[in-house]
N, C-alpha and C positions, 0 to 999 in steps of 0.2 A: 800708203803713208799712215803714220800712228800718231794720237796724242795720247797723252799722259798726265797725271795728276800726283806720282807717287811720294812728290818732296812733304804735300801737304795732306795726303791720305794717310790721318793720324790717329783716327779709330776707324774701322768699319764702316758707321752708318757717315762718318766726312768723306770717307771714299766714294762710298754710293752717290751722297752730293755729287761732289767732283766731276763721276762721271756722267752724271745729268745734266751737270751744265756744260763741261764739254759737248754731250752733246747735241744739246737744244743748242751753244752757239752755233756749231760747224753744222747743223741739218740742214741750211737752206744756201752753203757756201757754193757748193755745185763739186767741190773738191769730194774726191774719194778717199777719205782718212775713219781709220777703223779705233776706237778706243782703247788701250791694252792694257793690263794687270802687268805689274811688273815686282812685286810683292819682296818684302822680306823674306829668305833670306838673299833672295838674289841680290849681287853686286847692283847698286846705282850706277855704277860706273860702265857697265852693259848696256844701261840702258842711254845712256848716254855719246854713246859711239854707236850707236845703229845712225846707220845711211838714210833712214826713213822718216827721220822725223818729221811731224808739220806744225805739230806744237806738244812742244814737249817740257816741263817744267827743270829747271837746270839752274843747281847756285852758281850764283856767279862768279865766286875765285876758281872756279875749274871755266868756267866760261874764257873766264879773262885770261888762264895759262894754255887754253886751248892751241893747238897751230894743227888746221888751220881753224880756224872757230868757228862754230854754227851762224845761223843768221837770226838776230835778232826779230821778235813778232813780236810780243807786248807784254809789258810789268804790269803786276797787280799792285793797286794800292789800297790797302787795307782798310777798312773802315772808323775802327774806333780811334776816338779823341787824339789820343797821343800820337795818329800817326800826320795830322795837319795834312791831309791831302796829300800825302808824296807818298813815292814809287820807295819806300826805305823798310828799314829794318833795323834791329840790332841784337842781342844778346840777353838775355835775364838770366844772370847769374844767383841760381835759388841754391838754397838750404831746407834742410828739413824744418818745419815748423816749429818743433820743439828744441832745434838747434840754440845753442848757448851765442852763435857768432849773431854778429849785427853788421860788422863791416869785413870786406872782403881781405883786410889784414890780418884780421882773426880769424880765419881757414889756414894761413900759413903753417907748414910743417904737416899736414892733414893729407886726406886721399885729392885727388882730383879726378874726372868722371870727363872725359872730352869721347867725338862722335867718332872725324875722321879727321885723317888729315886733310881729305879734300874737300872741307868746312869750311867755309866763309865764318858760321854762327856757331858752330860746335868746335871749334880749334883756333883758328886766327883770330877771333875777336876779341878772345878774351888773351891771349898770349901775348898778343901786339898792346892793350890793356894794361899790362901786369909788367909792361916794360920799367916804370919807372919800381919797381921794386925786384928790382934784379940782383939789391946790394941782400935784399933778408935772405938768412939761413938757417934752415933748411924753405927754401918757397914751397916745394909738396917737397912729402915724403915718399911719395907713387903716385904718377900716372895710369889710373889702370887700364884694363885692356880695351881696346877700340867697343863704344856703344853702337854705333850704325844712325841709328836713330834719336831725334828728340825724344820720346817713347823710351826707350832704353838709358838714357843719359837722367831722365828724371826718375826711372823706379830704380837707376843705381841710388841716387841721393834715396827715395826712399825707403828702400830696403838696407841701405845702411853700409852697402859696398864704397861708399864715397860717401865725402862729405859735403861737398861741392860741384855744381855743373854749370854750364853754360847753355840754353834752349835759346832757338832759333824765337825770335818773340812774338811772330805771327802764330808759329804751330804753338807754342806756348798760350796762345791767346784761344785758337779752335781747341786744344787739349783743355781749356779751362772753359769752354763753354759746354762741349761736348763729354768729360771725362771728368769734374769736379771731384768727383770723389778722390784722384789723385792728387791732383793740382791744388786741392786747399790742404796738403799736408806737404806742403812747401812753402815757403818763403823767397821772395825776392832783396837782395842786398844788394846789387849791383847791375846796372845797366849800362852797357856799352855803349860807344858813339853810333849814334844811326849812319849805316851805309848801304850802296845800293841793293834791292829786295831781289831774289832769284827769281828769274824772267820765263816767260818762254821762250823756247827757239824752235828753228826749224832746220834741218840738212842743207837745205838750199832756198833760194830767195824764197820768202811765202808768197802765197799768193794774194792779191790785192784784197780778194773776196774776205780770205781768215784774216787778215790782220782789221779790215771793217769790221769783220763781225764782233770782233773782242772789242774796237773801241765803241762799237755802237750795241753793245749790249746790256748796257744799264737802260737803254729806252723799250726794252722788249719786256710786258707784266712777267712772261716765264721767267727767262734768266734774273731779269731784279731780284727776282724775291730768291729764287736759289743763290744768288749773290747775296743777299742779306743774312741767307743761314752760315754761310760761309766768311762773314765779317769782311764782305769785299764793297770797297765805294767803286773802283773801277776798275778800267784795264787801260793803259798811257802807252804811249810811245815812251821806251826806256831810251836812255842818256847813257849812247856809249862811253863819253869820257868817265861816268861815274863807276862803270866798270874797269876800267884803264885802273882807276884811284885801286881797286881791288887788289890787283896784281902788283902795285907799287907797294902797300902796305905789308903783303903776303912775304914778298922778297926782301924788305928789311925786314921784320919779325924773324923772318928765318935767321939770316946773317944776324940778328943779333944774339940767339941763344945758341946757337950750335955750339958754340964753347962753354955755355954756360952749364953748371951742376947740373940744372935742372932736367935736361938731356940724359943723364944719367938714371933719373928716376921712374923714366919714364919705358913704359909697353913700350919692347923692341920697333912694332911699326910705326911710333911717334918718335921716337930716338932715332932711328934712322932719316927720316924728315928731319925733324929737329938738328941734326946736326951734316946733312948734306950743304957742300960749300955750294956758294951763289956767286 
């Protein structure tokens, strides 16, 4: 069995975190689960249909469109202020700092920068978002080509490939503790509605031991404090209907733009998404 940390291994030394506290949890579970690198550029999506999982980190719009789906072990809830104690997340919609826009109206007709389309935070949130502005024209001018990564999606904005992105706002949050030097040559204009945070899962039922160890790991000196470098207050039992809500959003977002121009502007592997009937 394998865990995994790769959604939120967003530099190097957050990885290294990662897999330290992976696995100071799992050391004393009695389960045989080995750590694994699952690294750019390989597909997430590989890692994510292995038979093996025991805790493996996974967003949740692919969760939610899963058949048959993994088994839920436990959401992280992030530490700092804005997230009030819950298992959530949302979108930070940045611009380059020296960007002329202030609100997310003023991007319109400009690049857009999205991850994949099997993004909860880098594709759906901000799209389902951008609904009630479906009458403006031109909305982008280009979609450009798939990012992979929050990482990729913010040195599009600023290296000047896009004008605009959408970052997952927890990685947003370690990329700006851990990598400041990028992230304060950006700005935030827009933030999305907070929905459920990508969880871990496992292949099949976990065991009683790994899902204890992850909620009883704020009481362990080790783990705490590697959860503290990591901006983590805990680990919860996740709310499967708040993933359910994922997959409803996902599927109208879709049906709403497929006919839409904006389909048209977009990297073939968004366009093709984008305009698949529902």
């Amino acid at each position: 069995m394998i865990a995994n940390a790769r959604m939120y291994s967003v530099t190097p030394p957050v990885a290294a975190l990662w897999r330290s506290l992976l696995g100071a949890i799992l050391a004393d579970t009695g389960a045989a689960i080995e750590i694994v690198d699952h690294a750019p550029p390989a597909p997430i999506s590989e890692l994510w249909q292995r038979p093996d999982k025991a805790a493996v980190f996974m967003c949740g719009l692919p969760y939610s469109l899963a058949t048959p789906q993994p088994e839920l072990v436990v959401a992280p809830v992030p530490s700092p202020t804005e997230y009030g104690g819950r298992a959530c997340y949302w979108s930070d919609v940045v611009v380059r700092a020296d960007s002329p826009f202030r609100t997310i109206e003023q991007t319109f007709g400009h690049r857009l920068a999205l991850t994949t389309p099997e993004s909860q935070s880098g594709y759906t949130a901000l799209l389902h978002a951008l609904m009630p502005y479906a009458s403006s024209t031109p909305l982008y001018r280009e979609i450009i080509e798939p990012r992979f990564t929050p990482m990729g999606a913010l040195t599009a904005v600023i290296e000047g490939k896009a004008e605009v992105a959408p970052l997952d706002s927890y990685a947003f949050a370690l990329l700006s503790k851990y990598a400041p030097e990028l992230t304060t040559r950006t700005r935030t204009i827009l933030r999305t509605e907070p929905t459920a945070v990508p969880l871990l899962v496992s292949s099949g039922p976990a065991p009683a031991a790994v899902t204890g160890a992850f909620l009883a790991a704020r009481e362990n000196k080790l783990t705490a404090a590697l959860m503290d470098q990591l901006l983590l207050d805990r680990f919860a039992r996740p709310e499967p209907a708040a993933y359910d809500d994922l997959k409803k959003r996902f599927l109208a977002m879709q049906a709403f733009w497929r006919r839409h121009p904006l389909a048209k502007t977009a990297h073939p592997l968004f366009a093709a998404e984008l305009m698949t009937g529902v």
